[in-house]
matplotlib code that plots the C-alpha trace (Angstrom):
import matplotlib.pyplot as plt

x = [-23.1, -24.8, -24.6, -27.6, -28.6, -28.5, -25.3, -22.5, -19.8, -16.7, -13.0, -9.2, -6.8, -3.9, -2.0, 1.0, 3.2, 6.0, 7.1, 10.0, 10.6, 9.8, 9.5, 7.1, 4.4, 6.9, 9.5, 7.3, 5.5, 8.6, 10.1, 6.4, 6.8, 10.5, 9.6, 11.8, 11.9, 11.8, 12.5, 15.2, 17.5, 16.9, 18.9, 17.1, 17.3, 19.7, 17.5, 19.4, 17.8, 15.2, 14.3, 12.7, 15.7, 14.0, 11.1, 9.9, 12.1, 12.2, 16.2, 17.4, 14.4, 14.8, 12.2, 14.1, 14.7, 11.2, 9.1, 7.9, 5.8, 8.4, 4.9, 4.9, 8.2, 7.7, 5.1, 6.2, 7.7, 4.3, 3.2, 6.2, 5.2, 1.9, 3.0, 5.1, 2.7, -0.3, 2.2, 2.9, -0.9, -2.0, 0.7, -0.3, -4.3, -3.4, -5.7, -4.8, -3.5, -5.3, -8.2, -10.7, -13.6, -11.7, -15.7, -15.8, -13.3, -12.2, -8.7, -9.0, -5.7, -5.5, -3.2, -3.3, -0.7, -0.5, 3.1, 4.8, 7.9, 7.3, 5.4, 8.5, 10.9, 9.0, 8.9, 12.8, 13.2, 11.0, 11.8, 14.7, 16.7, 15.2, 14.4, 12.0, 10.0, 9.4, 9.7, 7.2, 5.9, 5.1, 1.4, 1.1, 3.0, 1.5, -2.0, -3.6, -5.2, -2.2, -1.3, -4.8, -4.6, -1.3, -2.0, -5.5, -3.9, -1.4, -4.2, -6.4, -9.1, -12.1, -14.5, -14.5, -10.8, -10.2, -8.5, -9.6, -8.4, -9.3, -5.6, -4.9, -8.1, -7.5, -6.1, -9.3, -11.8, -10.5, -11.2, -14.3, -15.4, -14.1, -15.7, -19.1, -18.5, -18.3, -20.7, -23.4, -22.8, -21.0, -17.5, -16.4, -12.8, -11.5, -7.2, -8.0, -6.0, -3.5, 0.4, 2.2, 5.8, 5.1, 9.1, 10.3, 12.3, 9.0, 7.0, 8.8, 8.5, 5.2, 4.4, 6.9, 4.7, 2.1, 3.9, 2.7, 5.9, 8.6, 12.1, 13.3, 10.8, 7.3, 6.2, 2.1, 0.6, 3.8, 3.8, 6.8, 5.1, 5.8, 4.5, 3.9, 6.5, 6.2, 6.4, 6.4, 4.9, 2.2, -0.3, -2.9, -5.2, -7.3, -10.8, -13.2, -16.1, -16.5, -18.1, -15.9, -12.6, -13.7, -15.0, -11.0, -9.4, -7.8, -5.9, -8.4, -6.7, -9.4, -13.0, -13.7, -16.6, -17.3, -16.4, -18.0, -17.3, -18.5, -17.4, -16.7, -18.4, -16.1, -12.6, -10.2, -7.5, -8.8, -10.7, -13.0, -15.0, -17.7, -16.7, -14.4, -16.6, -19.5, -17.0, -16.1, -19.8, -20.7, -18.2, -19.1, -22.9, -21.9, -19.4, -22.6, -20.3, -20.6, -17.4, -16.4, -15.8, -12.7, -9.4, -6.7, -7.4, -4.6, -4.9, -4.8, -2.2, -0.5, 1.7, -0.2, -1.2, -4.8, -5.3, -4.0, -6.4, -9.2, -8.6, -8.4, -11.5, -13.7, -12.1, -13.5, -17.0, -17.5, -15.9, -16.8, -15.7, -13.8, -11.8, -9.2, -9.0, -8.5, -5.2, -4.2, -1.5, -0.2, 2.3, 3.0, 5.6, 7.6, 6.4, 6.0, 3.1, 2.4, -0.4, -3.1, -1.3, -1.5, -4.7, -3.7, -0.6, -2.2, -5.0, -2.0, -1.3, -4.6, -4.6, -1.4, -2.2, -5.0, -3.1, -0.4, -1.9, 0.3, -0.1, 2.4, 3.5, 3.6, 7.5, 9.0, 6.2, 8.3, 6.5, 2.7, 0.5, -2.3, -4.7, -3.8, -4.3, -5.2, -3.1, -1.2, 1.0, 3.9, 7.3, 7.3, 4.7, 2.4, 1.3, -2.4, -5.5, -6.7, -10.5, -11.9, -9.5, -10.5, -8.1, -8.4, -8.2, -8.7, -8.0, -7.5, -10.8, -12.3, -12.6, -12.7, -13.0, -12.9, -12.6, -13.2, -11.3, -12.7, -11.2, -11.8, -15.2, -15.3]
y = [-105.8, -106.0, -109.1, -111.0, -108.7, -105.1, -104.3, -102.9, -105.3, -104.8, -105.6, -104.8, -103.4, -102.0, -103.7, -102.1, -103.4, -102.9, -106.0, -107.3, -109.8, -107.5, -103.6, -104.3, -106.7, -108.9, -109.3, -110.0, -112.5, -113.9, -114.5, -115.8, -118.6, -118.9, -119.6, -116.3, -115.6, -111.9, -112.2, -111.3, -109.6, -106.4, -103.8, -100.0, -99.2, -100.4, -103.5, -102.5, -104.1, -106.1, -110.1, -110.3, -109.3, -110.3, -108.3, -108.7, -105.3, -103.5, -102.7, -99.9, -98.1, -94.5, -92.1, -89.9, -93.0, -95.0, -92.4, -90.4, -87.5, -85.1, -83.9, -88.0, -87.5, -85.0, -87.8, -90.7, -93.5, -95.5, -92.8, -93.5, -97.1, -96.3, -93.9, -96.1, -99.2, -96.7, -95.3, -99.0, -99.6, -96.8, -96.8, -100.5, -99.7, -96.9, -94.2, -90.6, -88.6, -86.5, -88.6, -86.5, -87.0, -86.5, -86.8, -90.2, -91.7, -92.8, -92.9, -95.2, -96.2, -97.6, -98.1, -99.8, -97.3, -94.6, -92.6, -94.7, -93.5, -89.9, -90.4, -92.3, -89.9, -86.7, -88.2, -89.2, -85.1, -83.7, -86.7, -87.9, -85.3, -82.2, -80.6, -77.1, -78.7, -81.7, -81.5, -78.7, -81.6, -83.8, -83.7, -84.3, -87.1, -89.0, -89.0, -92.4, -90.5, -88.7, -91.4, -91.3, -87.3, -87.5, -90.2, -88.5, -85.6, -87.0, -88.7, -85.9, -87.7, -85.5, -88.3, -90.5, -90.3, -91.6, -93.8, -97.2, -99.0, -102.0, -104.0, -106.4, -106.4, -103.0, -103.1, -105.9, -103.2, -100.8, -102.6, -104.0, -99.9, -98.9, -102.2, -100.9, -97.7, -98.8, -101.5, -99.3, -96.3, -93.9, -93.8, -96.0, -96.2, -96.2, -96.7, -99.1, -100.8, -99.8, -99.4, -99.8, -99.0, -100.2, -101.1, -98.9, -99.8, -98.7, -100.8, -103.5, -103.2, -103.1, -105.9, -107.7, -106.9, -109.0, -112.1, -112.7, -112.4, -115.1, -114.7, -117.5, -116.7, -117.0, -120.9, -121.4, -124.0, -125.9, -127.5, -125.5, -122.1, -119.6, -116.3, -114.0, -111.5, -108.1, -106.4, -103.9, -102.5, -101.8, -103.4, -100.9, -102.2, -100.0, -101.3, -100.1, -100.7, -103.1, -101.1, -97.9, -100.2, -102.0, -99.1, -97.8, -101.0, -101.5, -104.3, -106.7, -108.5, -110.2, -109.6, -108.8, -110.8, -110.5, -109.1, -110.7, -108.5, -109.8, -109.2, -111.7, -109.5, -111.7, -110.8, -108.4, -111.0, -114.5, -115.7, -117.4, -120.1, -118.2, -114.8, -115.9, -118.9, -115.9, -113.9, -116.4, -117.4, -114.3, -113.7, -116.7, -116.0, -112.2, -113.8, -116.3, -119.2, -122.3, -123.6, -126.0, -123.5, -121.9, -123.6, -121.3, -119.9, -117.1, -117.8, -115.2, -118.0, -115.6, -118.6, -118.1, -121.2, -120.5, -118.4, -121.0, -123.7, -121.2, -120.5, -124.7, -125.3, -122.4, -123.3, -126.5, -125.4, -123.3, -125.8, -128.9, -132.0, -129.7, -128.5, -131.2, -130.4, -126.4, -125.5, -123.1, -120.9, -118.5, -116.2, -114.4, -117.2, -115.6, -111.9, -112.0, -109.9, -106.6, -105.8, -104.0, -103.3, -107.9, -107.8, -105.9, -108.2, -111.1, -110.2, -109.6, -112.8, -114.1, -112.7, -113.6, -117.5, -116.6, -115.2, -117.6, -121.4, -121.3, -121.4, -120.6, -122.0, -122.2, -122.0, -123.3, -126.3, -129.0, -130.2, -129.6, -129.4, -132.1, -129.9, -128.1, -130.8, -129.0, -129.2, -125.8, -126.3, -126.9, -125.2, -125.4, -124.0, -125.5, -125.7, -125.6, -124.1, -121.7, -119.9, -118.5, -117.3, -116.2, -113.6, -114.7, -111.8, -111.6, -109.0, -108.0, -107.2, -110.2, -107.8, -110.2, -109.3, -111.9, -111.7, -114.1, -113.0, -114.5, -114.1, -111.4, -111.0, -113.2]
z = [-148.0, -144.5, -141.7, -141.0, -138.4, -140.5, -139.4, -141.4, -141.8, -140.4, -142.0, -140.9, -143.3, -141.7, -138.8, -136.6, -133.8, -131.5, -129.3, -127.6, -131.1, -133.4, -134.5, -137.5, -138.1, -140.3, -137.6, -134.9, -136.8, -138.3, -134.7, -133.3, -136.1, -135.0, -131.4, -130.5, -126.6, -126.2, -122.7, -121.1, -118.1, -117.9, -119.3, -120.1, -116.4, -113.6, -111.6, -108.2, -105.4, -107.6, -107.3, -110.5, -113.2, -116.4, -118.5, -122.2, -122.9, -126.6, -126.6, -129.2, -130.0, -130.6, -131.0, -133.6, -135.4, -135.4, -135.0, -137.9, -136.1, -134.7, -131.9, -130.8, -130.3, -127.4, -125.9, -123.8, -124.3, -124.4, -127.2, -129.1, -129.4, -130.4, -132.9, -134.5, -134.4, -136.2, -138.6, -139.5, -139.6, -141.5, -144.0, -145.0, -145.2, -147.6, -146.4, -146.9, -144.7, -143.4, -143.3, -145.7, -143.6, -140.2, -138.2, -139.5, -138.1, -134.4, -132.5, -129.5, -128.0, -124.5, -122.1, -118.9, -116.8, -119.8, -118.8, -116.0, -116.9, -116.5, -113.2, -111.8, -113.4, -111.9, -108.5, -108.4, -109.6, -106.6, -103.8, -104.3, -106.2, -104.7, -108.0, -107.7, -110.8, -113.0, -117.0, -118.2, -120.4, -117.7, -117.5, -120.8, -120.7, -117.9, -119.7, -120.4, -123.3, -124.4, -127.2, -128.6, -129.0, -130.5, -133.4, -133.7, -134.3, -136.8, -138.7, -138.7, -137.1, -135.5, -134.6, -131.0, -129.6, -126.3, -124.3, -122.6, -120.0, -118.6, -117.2, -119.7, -121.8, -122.5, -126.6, -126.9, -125.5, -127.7, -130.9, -129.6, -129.4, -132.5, -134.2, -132.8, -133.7, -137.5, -137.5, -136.2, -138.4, -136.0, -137.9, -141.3, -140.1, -136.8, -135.3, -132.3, -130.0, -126.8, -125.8, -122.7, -120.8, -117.6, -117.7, -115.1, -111.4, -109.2, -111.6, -110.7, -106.7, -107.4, -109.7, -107.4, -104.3, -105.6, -105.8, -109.6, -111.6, -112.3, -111.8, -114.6, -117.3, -119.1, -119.1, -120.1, -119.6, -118.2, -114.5, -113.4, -114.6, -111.2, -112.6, -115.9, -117.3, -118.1, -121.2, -123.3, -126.6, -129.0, -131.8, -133.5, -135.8, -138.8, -138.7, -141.7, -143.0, -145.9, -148.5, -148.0, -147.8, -151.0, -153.0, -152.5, -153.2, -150.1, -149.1, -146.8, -144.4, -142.4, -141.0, -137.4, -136.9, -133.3, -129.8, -125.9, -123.4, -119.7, -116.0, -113.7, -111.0, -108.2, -107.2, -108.2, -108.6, -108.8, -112.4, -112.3, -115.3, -116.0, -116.7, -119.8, -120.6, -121.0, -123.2, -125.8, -126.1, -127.0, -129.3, -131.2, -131.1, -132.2, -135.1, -136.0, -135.9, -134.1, -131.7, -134.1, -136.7, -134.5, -136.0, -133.9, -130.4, -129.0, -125.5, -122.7, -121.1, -118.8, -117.1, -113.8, -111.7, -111.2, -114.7, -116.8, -115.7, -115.4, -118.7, -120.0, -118.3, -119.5, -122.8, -122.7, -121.2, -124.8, -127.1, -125.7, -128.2, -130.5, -127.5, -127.9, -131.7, -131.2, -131.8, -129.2, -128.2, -125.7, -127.8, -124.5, -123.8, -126.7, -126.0, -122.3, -121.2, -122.7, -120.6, -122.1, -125.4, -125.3, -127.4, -130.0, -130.7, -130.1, -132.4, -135.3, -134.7, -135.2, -138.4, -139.7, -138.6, -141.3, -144.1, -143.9, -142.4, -139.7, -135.9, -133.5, -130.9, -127.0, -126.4, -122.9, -123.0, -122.2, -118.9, -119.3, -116.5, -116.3, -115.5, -119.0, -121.4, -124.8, -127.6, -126.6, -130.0, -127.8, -128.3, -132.2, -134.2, -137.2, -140.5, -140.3, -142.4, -140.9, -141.4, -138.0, -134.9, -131.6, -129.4, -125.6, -123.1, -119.6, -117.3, -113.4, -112.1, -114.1, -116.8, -119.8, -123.8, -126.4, -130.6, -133.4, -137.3, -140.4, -143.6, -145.8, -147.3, -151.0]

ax = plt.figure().add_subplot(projection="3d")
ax.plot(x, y, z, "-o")
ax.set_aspect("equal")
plt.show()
């Protein structure tokens, strides 16, 4: 069964995730439907001299524990999250392992720092602690690509394995390759999405430099919103193609029916309309659905003053009329912001809104700004059929990637 355009058609069947309200995919959905705030002071490194005390943090994971892959467990902490979010993934679409037919299938896990950690923690050895060398693993740790190779590896998978990284569109870019990838013959499976462990003291000087963080927490959409909050984590998805997931009988979660990628081509920091206006429309001419056909939109909603109403009004440039009937969400109020691993838990939730007819919400909402005046599901979540999503995500750089989930194929 091809798309109208020759295409191969394109469906997910395993999902993983790591996030600061959840290890699993049941936990963090189970908490997103609670209204669960994952954010918090900070407590995995001391915060010294910091003004921003609070991060969306992942508290008691252990490698030896949550990590199945004894090699992953040499790698970093952002490749333990992404070895634990594809074990998760992989184990539910039911695939073998080793893949039997490793050249046709693709690894592409980004990140948007790839080993902060290690960086940080060779530079306190040399500078600070006047060490003659850093860990002999060091290098390998440090490599934005180094959580691709190692779940590659544990997969079997010979085909495209790489990293992307694009910010916080970088989990979104990475399933919008792999989705390619399939559709156009090159692969019939491919792991896809990103991880991040930006949590670190420099990382926090830095982020802090730039004046875009809050020091009381993530509020989208909401007049007193003063800054995102970062966060930590992973979600991996297992795209396939339809015919090879159906001959197997595996389990179909949803259809990835389109990806828009655009560039805003203007400023590194400031949005603006028509980048991510550009992006959704494509997605939705991609997906071959009209706007009115979207019943859930997982908004980028960073809790930024000039994002958020970017965001609003390119919403409304694309949906026009059915803007005010969208139901739309920025989960990053419970999750705080994960970066470039966002995406790919944001597009988990897209699905499970699917599976299960339920949206959820945009905690902290309690004073909405004017100029944000969509029905942001406010602090408690919904009931709500659901047929067609769309996964918002928009990125420093004006680097913007957008996808629309169906349900499975009938």
């Amino acid at each position: 069964m091809k798309r109208a355009d020759g295409s191969r058609r394109v469906v997910v069947t395993g999902m993983g995730a790591v996030t600061p309200i959840g290890l699993d995919v049941n936990e963090y959905w189970a908490s997103l439907k609670a209204g669960k705030c994952g954010v918090g002071r900070i407590e995995n490194f001391p915060i010294e001299d910091l003004y921003i005390p609070i991060a969306g943090e992942i508290k008691g994971f252990d490698p030896a524990k949550h990590v199945k892959s004894k090699q992953v467990q040499y790698g970093e902490r952002y490749s333990w999250f992404a070895g634990r979010a594809a074990d998760e993934a992989w184990t539910q679409s039911g695939l073998a392992k080793p893949y039997g037919n490793p050249y046709r299938a693709c690894c592409i896990v980004g990140s948007g720092a790839g080993g902060y950690s290690t960086v940080e923690n060779a530079y306190r050895s040399l500078f600070i602690e006047n060490k003659k060398a850093t860990h002999p693993l060091t290098l390998l740790r440090i490599i934005v690509s180094s959580a691709s190779a190692h779940v590659g590896i544990e997969y079997g998978i010979k085909g495209p394995t790489f990293a992307t990284c694009s910010a916080c569109s970088t989990a979104t870019h990475a399933i919008s390759l792999a989705y390619d990838y399939i559709r156009n013959g090159v692969v019939d499976v491919g792991v896809a999405g990103a991880s991040e462990a930006v949590l670190t003291y420099g990382s926090m000087r830095v982020w802090q430099a730039m004046r875009v963080l809050s020091p009381d927490g993530c509020f989208p959409f909401n007049k007193k919103r003063n800054g995102t909050v970062l966060a930590e984590g992973a979600g991996i998805l297992i795209l396939e193609e339809y015919e090879h997931a159906r001959r197997r009988g595996a389990p179909i979660l949803a259809e990835l029916l389109g990806c828009g990628l655009s560039s805003d081509s203007k400023d590194m920091v400031n949005p603006d309309i028509d980048g991510p206006r550009s992006a959704m429309q494509l997605a939705l001419d991609d997906a071959g659905l009209d706007p009115s056909e979207i019943d859930y939109l997982n908004a980028h909603g960073t809790a930024t003053a000039l994002n958020d109403v970017n965001e609003t009004n390119a919403i409304k440039a694309v949906f026009g009329d059915h803007a005010s009937k969208l139901a739309i969400s920025s989960t990053k109020s419970m999750t705080g912001h994960l970066l470039g691993a966002g995406g790919g838990i944001e597009a988990i939730a897209c699905i499970k809104a699917m599976e299960e007819g339920f949206v959820p919400p945009t905690i902290n909402l309690t004073d909405p700004d004017p100029k944000c005046d969509l029905d942001y599901v406010p602090n408690v979540g919904r009931e709500k059929k659901v047929r067609y999503t769309m996964s918002n995500s928009f990125a420093f750089g004006g680097l913007n990637a957008v996808l629309v989930f169906g349900p499975p194929p009938a």
